[in-house]
Backbone atoms as SQL, in Angstrom:
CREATE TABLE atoms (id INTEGER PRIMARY KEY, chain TEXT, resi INTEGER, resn TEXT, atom TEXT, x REAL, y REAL, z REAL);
INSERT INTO atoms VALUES
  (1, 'A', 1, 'UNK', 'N', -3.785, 80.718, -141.951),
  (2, 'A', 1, 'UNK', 'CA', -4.062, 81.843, -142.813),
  (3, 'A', 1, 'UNK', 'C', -4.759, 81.396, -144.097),
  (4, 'A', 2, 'UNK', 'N', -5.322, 80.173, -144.471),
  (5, 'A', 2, 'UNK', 'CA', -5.702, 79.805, -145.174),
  (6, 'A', 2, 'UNK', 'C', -4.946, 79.287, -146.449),
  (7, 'A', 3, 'UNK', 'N', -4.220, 78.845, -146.432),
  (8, 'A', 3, 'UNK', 'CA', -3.030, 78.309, -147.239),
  (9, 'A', 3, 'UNK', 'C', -3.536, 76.898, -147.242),
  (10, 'A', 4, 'UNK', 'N', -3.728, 76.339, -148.390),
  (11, 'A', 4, 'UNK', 'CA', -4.252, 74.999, -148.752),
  (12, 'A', 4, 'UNK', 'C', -3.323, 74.678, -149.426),
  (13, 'A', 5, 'UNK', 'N', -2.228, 74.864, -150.511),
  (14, 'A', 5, 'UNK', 'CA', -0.848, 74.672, -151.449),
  (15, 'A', 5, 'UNK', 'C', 0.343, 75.440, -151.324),
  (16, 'A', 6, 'UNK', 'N', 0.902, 74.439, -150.977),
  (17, 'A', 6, 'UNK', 'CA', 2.550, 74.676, -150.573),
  (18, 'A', 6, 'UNK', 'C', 3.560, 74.226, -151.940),
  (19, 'A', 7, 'UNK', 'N', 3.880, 74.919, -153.311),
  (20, 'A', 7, 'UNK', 'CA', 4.426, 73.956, -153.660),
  (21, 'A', 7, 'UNK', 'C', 6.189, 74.675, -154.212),
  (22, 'A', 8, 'UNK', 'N', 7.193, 73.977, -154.253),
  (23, 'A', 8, 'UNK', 'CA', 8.187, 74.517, -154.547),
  (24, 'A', 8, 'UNK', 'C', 9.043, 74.643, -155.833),
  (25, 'A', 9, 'UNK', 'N', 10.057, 75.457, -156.158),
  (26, 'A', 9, 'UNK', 'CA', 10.375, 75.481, -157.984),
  (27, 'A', 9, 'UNK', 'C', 12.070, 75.974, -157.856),
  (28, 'A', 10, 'UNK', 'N', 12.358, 75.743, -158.950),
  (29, 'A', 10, 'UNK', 'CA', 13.350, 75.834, -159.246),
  (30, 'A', 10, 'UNK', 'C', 13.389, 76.798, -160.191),
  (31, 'A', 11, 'UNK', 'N', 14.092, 78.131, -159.993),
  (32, 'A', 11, 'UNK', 'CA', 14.312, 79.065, -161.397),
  (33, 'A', 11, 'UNK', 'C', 15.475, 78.763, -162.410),
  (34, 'A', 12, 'UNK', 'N', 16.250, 78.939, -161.670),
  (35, 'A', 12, 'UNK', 'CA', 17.668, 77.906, -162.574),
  (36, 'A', 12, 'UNK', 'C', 18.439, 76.911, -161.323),
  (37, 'A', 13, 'UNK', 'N', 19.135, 76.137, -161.706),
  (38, 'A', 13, 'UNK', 'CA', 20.122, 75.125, -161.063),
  (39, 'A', 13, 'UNK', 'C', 21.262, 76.517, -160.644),
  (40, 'A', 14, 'UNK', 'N', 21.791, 75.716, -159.311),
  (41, 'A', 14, 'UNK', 'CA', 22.488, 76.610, -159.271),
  (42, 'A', 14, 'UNK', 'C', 24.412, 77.107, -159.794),
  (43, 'A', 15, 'UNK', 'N', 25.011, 78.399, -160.063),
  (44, 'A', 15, 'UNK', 'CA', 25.501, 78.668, -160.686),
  (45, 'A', 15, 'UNK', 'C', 26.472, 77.699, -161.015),
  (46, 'A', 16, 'UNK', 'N', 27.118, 76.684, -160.261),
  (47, 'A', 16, 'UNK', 'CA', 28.378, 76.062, -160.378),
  (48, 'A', 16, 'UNK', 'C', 27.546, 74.810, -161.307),
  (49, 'A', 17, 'UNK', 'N', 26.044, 74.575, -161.086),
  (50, 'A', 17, 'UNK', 'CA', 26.103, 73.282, -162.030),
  (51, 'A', 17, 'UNK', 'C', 25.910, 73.653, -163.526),
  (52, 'A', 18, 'UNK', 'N', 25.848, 74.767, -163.891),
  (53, 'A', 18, 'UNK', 'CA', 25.336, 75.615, -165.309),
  (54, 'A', 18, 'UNK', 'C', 26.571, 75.635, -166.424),
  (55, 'A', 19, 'UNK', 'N', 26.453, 75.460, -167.712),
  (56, 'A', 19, 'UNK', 'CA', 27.267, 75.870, -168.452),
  (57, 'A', 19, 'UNK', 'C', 27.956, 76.908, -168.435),
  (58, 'A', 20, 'UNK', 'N', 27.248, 77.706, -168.555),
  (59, 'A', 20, 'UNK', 'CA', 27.937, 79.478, -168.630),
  (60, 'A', 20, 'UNK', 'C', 28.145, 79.939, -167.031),
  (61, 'A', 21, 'UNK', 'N', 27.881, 79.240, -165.892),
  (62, 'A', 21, 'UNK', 'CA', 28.786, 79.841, -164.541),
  (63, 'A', 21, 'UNK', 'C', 27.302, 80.941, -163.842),
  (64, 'A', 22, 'UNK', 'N', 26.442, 81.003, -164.300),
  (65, 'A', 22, 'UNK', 'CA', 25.681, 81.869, -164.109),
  (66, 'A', 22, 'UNK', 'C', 23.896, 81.066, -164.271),
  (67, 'A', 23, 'UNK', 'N', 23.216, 81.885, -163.527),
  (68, 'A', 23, 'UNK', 'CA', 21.705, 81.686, -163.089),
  (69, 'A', 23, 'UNK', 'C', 20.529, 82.063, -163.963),
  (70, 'A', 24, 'UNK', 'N', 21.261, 83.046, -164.949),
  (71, 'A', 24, 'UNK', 'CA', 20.254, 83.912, -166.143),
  (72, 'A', 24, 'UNK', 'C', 20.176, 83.090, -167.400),
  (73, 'A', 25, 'UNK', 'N', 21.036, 81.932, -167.607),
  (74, 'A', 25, 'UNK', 'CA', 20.831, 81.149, -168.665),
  (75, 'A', 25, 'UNK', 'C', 22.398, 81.002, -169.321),
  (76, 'A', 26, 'UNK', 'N', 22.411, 80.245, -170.426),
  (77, 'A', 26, 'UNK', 'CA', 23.563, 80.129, -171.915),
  (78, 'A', 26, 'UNK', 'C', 23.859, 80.964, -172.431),
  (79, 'A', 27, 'UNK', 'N', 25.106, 81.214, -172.888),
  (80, 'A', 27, 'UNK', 'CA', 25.282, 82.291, -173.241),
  (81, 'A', 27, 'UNK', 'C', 24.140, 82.714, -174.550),
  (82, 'A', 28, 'UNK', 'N', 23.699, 81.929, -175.130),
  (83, 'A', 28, 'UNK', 'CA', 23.177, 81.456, -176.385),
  (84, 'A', 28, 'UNK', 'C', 21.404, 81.287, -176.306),
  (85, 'A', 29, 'UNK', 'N', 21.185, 80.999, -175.117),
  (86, 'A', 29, 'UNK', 'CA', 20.040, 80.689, -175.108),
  (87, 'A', 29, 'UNK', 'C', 19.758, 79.176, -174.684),
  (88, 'A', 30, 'UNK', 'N', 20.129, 78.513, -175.130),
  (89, 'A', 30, 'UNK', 'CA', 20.102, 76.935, -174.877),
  (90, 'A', 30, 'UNK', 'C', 20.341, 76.134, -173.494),
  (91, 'A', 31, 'UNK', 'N', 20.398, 74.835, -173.715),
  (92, 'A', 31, 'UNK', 'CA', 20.528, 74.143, -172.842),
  (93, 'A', 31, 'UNK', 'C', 21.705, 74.716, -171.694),
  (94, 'A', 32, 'UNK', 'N', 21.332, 74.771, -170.242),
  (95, 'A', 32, 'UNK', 'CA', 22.569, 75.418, -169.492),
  (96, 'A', 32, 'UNK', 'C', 22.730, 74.766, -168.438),
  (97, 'A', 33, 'UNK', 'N', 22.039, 73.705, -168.345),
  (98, 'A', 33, 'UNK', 'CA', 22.605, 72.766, -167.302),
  (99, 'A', 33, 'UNK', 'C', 23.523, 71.367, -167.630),
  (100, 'A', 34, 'UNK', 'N', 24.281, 71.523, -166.984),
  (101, 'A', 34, 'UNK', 'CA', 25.240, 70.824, -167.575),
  (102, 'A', 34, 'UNK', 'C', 24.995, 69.129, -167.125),
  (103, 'A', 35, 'UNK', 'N', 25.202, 68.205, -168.496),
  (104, 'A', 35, 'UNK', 'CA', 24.512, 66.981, -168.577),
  (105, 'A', 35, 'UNK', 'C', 25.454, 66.398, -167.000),
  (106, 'A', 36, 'UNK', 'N', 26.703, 66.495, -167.054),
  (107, 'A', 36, 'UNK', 'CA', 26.950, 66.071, -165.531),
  (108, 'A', 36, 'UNK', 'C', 26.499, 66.423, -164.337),
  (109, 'A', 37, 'UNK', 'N', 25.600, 67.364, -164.324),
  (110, 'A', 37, 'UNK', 'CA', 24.853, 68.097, -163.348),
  (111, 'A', 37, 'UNK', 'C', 23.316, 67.239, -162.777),
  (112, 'A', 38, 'UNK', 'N', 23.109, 66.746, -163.667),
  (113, 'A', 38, 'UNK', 'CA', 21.872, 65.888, -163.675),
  (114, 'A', 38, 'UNK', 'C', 21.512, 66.040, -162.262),
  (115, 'A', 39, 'UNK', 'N', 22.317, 64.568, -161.961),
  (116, 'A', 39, 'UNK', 'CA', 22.270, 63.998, -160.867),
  (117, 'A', 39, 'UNK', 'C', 22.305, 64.872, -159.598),
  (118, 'A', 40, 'UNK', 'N', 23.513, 65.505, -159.268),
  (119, 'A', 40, 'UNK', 'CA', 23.720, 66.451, -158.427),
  (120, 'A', 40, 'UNK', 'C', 22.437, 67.362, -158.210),
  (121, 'A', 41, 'UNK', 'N', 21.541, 67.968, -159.471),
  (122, 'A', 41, 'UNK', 'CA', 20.657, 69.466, -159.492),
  (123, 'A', 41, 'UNK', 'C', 19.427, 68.294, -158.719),
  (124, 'A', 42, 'UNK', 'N', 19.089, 67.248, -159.336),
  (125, 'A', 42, 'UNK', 'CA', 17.987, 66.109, -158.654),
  (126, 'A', 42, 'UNK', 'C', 18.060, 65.897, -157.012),
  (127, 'A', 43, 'UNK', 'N', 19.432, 65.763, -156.826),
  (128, 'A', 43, 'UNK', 'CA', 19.980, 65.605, -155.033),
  (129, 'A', 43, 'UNK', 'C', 19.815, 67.061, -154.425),
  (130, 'A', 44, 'UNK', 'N', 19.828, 68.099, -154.992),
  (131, 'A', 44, 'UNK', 'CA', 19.723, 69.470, -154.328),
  (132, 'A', 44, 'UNK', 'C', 18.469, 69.699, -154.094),
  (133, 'A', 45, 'UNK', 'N', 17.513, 69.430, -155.120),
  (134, 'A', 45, 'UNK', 'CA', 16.251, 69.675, -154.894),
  (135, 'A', 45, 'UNK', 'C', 15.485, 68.970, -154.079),
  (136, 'A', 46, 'UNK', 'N', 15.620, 67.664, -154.025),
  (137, 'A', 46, 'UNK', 'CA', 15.080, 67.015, -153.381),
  (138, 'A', 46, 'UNK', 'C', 15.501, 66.800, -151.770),
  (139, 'A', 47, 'UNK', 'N', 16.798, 67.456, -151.635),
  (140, 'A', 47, 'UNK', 'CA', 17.909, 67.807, -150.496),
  (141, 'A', 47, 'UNK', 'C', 16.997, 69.472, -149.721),
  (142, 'A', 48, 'UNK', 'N', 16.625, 70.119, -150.597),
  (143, 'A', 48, 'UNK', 'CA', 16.158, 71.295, -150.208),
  (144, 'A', 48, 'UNK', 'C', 14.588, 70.928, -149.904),
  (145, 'A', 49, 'UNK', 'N', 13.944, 69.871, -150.542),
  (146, 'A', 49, 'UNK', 'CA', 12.708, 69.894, -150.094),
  (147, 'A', 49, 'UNK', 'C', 12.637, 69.351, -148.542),
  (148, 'A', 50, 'UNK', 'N', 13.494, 68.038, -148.853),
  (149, 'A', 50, 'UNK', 'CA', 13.328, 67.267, -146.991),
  (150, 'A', 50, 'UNK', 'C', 13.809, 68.433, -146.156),
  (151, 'A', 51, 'UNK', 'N', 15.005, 69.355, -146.324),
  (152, 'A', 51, 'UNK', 'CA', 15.553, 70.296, -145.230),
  (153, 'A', 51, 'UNK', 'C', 14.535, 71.182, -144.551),
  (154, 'A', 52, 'UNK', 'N', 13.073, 71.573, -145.662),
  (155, 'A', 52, 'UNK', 'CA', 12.088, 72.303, -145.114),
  (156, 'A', 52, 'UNK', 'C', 10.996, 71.440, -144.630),
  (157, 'A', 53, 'UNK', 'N', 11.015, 70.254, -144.796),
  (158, 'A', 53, 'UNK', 'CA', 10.041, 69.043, -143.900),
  (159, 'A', 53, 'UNK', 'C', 10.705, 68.751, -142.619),
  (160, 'A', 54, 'UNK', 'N', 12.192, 68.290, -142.403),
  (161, 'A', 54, 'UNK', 'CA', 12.750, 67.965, -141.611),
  (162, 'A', 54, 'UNK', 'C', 12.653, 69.582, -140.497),
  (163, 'A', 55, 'UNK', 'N', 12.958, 70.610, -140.626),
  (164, 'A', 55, 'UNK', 'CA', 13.318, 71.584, -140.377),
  (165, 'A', 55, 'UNK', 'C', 11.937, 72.746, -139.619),
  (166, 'A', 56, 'UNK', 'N', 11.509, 72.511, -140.651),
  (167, 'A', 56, 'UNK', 'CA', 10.344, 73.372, -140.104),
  (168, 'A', 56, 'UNK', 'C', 8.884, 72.752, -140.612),
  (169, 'A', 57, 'UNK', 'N', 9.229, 71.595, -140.538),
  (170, 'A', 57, 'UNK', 'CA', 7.374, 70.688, -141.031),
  (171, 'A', 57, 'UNK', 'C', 6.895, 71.537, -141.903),
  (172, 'A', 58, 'UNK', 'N', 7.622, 71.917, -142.910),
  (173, 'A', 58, 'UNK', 'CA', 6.924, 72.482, -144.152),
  (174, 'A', 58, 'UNK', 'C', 6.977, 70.992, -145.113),
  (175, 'A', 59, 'UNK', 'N', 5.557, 71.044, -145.527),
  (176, 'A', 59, 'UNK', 'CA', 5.393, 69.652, -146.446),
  (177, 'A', 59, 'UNK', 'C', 4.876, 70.267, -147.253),
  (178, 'A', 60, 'UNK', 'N', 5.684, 70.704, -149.003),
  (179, 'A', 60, 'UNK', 'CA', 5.304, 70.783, -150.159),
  (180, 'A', 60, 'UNK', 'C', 4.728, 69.783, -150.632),
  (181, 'A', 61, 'UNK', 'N', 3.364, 70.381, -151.858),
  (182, 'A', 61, 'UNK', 'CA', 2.563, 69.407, -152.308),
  (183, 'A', 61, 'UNK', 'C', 3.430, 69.140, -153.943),
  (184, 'A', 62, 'UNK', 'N', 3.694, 70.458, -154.179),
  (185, 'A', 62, 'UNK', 'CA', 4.492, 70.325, -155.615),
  (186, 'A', 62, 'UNK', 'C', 5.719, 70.611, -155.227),
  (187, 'A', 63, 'UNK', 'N', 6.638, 70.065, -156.290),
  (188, 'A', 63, 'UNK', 'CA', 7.818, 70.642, -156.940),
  (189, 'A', 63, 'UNK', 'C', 8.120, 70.674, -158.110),
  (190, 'A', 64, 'UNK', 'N', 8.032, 71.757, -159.037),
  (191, 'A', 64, 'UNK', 'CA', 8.619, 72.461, -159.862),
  (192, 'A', 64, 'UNK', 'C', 9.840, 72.029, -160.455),
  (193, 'A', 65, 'UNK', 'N', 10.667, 71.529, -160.892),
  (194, 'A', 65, 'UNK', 'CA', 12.071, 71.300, -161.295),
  (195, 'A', 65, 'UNK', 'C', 12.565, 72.110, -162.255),
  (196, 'A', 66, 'UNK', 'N', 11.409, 72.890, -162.947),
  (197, 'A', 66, 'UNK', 'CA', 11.961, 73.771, -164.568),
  (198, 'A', 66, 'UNK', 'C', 11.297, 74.939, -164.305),
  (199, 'A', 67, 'UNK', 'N', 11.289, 75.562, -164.561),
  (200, 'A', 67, 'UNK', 'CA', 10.157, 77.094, -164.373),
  (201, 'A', 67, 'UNK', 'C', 10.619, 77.582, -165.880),
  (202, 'A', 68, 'UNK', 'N', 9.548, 77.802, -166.781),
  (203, 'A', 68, 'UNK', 'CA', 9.510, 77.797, -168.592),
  (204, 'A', 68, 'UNK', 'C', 10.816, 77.577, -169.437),
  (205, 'A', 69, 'UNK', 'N', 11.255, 76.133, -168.794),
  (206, 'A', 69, 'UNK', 'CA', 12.049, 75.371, -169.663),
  (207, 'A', 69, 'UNK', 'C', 12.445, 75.070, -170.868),
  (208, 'A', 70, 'UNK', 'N', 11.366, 75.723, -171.697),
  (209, 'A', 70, 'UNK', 'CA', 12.007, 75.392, -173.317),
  (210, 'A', 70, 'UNK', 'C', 11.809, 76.733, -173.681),
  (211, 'A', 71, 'UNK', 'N', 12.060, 77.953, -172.984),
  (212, 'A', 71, 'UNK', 'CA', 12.246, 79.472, -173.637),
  (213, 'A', 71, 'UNK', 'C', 13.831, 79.564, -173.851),
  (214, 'A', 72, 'UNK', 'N', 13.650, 80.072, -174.689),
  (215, 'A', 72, 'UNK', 'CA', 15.105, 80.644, -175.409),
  (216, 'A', 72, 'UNK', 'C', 15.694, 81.918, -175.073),
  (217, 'A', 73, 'UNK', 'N', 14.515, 82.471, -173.978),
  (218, 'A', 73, 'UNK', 'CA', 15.358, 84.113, -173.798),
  (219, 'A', 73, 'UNK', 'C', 15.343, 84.002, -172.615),
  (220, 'A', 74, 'UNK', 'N', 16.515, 82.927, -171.830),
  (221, 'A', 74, 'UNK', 'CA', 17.143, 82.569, -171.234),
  (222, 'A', 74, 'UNK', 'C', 18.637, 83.052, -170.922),
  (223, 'A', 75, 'UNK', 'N', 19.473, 83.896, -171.266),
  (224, 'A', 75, 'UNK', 'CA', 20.473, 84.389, -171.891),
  (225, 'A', 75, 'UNK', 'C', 21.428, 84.639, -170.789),
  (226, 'A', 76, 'UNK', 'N', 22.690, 84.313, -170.791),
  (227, 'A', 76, 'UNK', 'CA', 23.781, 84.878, -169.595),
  (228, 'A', 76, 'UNK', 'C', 24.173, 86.208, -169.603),
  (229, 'A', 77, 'UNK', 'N', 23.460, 86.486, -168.516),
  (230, 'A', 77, 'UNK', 'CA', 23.813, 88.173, -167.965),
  (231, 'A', 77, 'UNK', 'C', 22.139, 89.151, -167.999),
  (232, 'A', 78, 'UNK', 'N', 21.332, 88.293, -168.383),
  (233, 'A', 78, 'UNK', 'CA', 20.070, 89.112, -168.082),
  (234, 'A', 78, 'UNK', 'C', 19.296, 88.809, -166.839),
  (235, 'A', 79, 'UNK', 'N', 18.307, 89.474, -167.191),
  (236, 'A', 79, 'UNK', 'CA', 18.031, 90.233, -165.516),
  (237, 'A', 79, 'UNK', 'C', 17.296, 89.605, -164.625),
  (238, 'A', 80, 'UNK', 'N', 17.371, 88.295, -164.967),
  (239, 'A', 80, 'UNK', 'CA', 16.446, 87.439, -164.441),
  (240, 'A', 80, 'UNK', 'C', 16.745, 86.187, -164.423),
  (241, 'A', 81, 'UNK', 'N', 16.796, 84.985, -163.156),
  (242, 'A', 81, 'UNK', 'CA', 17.596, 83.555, -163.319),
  (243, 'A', 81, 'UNK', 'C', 15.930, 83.234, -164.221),
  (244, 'A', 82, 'UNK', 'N', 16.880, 82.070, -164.923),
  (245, 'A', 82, 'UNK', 'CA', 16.420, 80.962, -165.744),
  (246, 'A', 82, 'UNK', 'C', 16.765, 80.084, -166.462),
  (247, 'A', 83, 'UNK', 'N', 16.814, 79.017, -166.693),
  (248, 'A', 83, 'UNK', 'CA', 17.460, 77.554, -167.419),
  (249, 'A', 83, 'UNK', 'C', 16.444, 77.246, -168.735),
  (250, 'A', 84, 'UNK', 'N', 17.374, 77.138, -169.362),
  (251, 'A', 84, 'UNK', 'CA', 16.595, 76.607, -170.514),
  (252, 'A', 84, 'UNK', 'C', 17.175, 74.653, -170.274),
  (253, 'A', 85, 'UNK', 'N', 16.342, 74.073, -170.310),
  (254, 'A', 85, 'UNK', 'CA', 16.292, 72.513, -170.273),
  (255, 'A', 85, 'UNK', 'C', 15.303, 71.891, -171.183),
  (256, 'A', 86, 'UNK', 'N', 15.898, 71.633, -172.388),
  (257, 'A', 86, 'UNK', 'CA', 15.432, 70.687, -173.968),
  (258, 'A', 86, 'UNK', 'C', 14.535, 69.905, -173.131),
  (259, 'A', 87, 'UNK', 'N', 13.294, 69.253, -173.717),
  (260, 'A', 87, 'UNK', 'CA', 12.437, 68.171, -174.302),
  (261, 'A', 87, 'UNK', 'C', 13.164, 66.675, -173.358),
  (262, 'A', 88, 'UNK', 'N', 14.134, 66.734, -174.363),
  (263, 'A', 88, 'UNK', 'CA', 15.182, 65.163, -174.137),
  (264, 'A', 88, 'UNK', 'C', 15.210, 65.356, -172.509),
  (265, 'A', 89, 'UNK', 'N', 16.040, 66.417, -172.123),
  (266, 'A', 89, 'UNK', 'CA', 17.125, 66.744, -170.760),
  (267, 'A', 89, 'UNK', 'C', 15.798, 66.082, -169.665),
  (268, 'A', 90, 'UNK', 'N', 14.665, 67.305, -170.104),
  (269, 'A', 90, 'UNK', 'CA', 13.667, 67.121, -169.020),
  (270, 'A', 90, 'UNK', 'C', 13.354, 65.213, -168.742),
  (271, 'A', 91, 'UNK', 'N', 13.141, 64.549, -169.823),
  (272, 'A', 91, 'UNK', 'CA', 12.835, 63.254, -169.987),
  (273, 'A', 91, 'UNK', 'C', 13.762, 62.927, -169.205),
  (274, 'A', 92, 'UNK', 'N', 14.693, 63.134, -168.915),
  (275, 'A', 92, 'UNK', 'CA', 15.683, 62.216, -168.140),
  (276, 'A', 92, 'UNK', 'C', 16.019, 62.763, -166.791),
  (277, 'A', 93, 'UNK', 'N', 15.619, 64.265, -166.648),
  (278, 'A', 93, 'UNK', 'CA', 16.045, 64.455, -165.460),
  (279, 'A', 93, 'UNK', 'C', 14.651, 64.043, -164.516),
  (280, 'A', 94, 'UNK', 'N', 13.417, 64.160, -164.976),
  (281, 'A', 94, 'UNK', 'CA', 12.096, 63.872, -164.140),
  (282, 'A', 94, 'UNK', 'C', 12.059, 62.399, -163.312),
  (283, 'A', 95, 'UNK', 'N', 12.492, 61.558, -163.931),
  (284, 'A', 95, 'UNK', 'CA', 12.868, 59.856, -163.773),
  (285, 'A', 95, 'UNK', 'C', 12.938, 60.267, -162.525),
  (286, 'A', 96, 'UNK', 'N', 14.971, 60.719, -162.593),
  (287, 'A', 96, 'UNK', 'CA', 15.473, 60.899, -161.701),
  (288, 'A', 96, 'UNK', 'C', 15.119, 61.483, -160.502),
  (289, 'A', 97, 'UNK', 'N', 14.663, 62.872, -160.862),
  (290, 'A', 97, 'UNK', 'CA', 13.913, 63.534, -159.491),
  (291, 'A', 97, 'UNK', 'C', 12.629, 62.383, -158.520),
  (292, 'A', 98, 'UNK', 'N', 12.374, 62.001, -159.202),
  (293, 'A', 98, 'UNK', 'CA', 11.341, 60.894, -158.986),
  (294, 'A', 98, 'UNK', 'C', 11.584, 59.983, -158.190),
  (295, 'A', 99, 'UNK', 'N', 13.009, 59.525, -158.707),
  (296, 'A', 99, 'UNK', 'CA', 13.771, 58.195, -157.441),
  (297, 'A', 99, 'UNK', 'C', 14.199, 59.085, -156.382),
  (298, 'A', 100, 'UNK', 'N', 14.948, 60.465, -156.393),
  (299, 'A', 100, 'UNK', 'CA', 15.661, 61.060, -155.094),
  (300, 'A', 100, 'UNK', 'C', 14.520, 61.338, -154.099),
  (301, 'A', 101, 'UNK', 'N', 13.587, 62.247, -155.073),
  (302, 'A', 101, 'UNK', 'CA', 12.611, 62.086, -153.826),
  (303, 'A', 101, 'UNK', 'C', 12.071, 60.726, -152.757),
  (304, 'A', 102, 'UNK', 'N', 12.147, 59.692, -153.902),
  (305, 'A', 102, 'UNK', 'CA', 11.517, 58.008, -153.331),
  (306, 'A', 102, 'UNK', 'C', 12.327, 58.160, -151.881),
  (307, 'A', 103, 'UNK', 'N', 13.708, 58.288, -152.438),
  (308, 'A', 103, 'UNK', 'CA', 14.977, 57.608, -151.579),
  (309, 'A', 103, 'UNK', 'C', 14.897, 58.346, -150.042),
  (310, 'A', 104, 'UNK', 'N', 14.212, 59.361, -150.368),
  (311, 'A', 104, 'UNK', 'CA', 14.074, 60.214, -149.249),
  (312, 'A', 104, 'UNK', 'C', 12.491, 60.023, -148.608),
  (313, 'A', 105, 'UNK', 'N', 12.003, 59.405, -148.757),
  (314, 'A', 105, 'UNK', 'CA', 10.749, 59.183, -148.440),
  (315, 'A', 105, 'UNK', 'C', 9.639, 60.485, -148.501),
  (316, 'A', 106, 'UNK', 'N', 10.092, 61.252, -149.580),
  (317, 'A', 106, 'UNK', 'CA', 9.034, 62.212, -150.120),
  (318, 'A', 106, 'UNK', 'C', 8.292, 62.125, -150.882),
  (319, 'A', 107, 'UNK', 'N', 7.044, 62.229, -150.624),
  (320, 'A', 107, 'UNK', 'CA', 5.891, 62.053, -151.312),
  (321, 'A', 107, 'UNK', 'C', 5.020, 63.238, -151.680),
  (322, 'A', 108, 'UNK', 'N', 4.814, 63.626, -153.249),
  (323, 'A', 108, 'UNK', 'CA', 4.498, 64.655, -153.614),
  (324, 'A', 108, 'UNK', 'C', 3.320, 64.372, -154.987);
C-alpha cells in the first residue's frame, strides 16, 4: 500500500510504572515516571517492539520513547495519556533504551 515508515511511540509508560497510578500525567504536571521504572519502561518497549518483529515481521524504523516530553499540561485525570519526562530523565533513559534494544538484536 505504499508504506515506506513504520515507526513506533510511546504516549505515557504504563499506569503501574507512573507516579500518580495513571496515563494522563502528575498530578502536578511534572516528572511521572517513576525513577525505578527506568529500567522496566526501556524492557517494555523494546519487549513490545521485538513482539511485533517476532510476531508478525513488522520491522519498525523508529521508536519514539517520549511523545512531547517536557510539556507541563500533562496532568492526572485529563483527557489524554501523556508523561512528562525532564531533560536529565530523558539523558538517562535513551542510553538505556539503546542497550535493550542492542540486547535484543534490534536495529533501528
Amino acid at each position: 500500500m505504499g508504506v515506506t515508515h513504520i515507526q513506533a511511540f510511546s504516549n505515557s509508560p504504563p499506569y503501574y510504572m507512573t507516579v500518580s497510578g495513571g496515563v494522563t500525567g502528575s498530578k502536578a504536571g511534572g516528572n511521572n515516571l517513576k525513577v525505578s521504572q527506568f529500567q522496566p519502561f526501556v524492557d517494555y518497549l523494546a519487549d513490545v517492539v521485538q513482539h511485533f518483529a517476532r510476531t508478525w515481521e513488522i520491522r519498525f524504523q523508529t521508536l519514539e520513547a517520549f511523545n512531547e516530553p517536557t510539556s507541563m499540561w500533562w496532568k492526572f485525570g485529563g483527557p489524554q495519556e501523556g508523561c512528562h519526562i525532564g531533560n536529565a530523565e530523558q539523558n538517562r533513559i535513551i542510553p538505556m533504551l539503546a542497550k535493550a534494544m542492542r540486547v535484543r538484536g534490534l536495529t533501528m
